[in-house]
N, C-alpha and C positions, 0 to 999 in steps of 0.2 A: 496415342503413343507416337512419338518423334524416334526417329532414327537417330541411335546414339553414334560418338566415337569407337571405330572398331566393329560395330555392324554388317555385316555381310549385305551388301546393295545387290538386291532380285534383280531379274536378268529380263528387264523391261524392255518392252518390244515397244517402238516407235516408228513415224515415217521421217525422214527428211525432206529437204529441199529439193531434192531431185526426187522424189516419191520411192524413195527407194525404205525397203526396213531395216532399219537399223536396231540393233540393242546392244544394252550394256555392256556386255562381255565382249564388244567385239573391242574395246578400250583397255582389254584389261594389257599389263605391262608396261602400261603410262598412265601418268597421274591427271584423271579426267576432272577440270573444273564445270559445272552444269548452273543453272539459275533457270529460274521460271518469269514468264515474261505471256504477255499477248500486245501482238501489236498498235492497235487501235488505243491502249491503257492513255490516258488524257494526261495522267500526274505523271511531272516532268522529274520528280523523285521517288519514282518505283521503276518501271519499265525501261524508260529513255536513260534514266542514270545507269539501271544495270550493263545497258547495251554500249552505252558508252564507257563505261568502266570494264565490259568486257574487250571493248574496242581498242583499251589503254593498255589492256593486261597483253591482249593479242600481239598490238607492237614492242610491248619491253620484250615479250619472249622471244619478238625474230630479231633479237640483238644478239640473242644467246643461241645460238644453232644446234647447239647440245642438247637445251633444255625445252627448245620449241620442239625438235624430236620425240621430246618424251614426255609431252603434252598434248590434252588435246581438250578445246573447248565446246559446249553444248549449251544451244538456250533451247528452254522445252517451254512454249507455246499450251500455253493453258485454254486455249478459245480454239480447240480442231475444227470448229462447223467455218469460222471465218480464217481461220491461220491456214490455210491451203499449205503445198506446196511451192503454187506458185506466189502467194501472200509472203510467207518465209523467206523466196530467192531473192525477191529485190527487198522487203525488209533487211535482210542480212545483206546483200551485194552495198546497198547503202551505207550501215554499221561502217563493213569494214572499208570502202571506201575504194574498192576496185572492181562495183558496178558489174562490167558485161565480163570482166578480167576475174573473179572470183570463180575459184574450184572449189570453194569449203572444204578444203584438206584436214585443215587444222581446226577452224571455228562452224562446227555444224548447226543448223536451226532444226525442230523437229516438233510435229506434237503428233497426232494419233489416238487410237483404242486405249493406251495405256496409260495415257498421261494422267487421269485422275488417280490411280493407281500408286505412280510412281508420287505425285504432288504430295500424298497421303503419308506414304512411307517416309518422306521425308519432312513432316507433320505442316506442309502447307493447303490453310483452308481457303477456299473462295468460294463463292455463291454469283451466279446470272444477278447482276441488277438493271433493268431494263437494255441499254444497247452498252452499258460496262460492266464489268467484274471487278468486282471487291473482293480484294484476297492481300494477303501477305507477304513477305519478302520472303525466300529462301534461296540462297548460295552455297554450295557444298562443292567440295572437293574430296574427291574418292580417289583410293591410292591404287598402284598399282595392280594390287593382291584384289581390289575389288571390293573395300572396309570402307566404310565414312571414315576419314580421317579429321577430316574439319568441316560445321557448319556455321554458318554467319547467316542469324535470322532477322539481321534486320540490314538499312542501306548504310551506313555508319562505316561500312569498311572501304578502306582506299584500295586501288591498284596496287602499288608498291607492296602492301601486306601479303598482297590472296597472292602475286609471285615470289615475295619470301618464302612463304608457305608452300608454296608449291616445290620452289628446293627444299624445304625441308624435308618434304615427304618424301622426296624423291632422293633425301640422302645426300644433294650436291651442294648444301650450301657454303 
């Protein structure tokens, strides 16, 4: 079973980059975009695309200071035994491209106890295949209220859309 539009997204406990816990709820009031990712993933159009598409998404939104306020991004780390904390800091300080300069205010990395969990809920499968995972795309944006409002299960979708999208939900387009 996939998490539909308008679903109530459970209140998933994760770690972040700084090892700290984070969960869902603490997003709610802003329109939260999330993707699954591990970093080691070899294919340069599953993982690397999504990171870099979230890295695209990240800059259009700090043009709009209104709308980067009332967003906020999440790639969730599907490999916690290798995805550390500190595996996530400089994966993500690289992404975004300000290195020792990145606070992860706005675009957090995380994975954790819960990740299988959460991956599920939002009907993504993968299985351990020797030193890679074979798994599936999933990108979702969850609204304010804390609802799936939009998923995009495959990589097909551009930057420019998932921030349309993201005014939309948010009411400001």
């Amino acid at each position: 079973v996939q998490a539909k539009e308008g679903d109530q997204v459970p209140n998933f406990a994760l770690q972040n980059q700084d090892g700290k816990r984070i969960r869902l709820k603490d997003y709610r009031g802003k329109a939260l975009l999330l993707t699954f990712i591990y970093t080691r993933c070899p294919l340069p159009d599953y993982c690397a695309l999504m990171s870099n598409n979230f890295a695209q998404i990240d800059r259009q939104l700090q043009q709009d200071p209104n709308l980067y306020a009332k967003t906020h991004l999440l790639s969730i780390s599907i490999d916690p035994n290798y995805d550390t904390p500190q595996v996530l800091r400089s994966y993500g300080a690289a992404h975004t491209e300000r290195y020792q300069d990145e606070t992860f205010q706005h675009w957090e990395f995380a994975s954790g106890e819960q990740v299988k969990e959460a991956a599920q809920f939002f009907g993504l499968r993968y299985f351990p295949d020797n030193d890679q995972i074979i798994h599936g795309l999933r990108t979702v944006i969850v609204a304010p209220d804390g609802k799936v409002a939009k998923v995009y299960s495959n990589n097909e979708w551009k930057p420019e859309e998932v921030v349309e999208e993201l005014k939309r939900v948010l009411g400001s387009s």
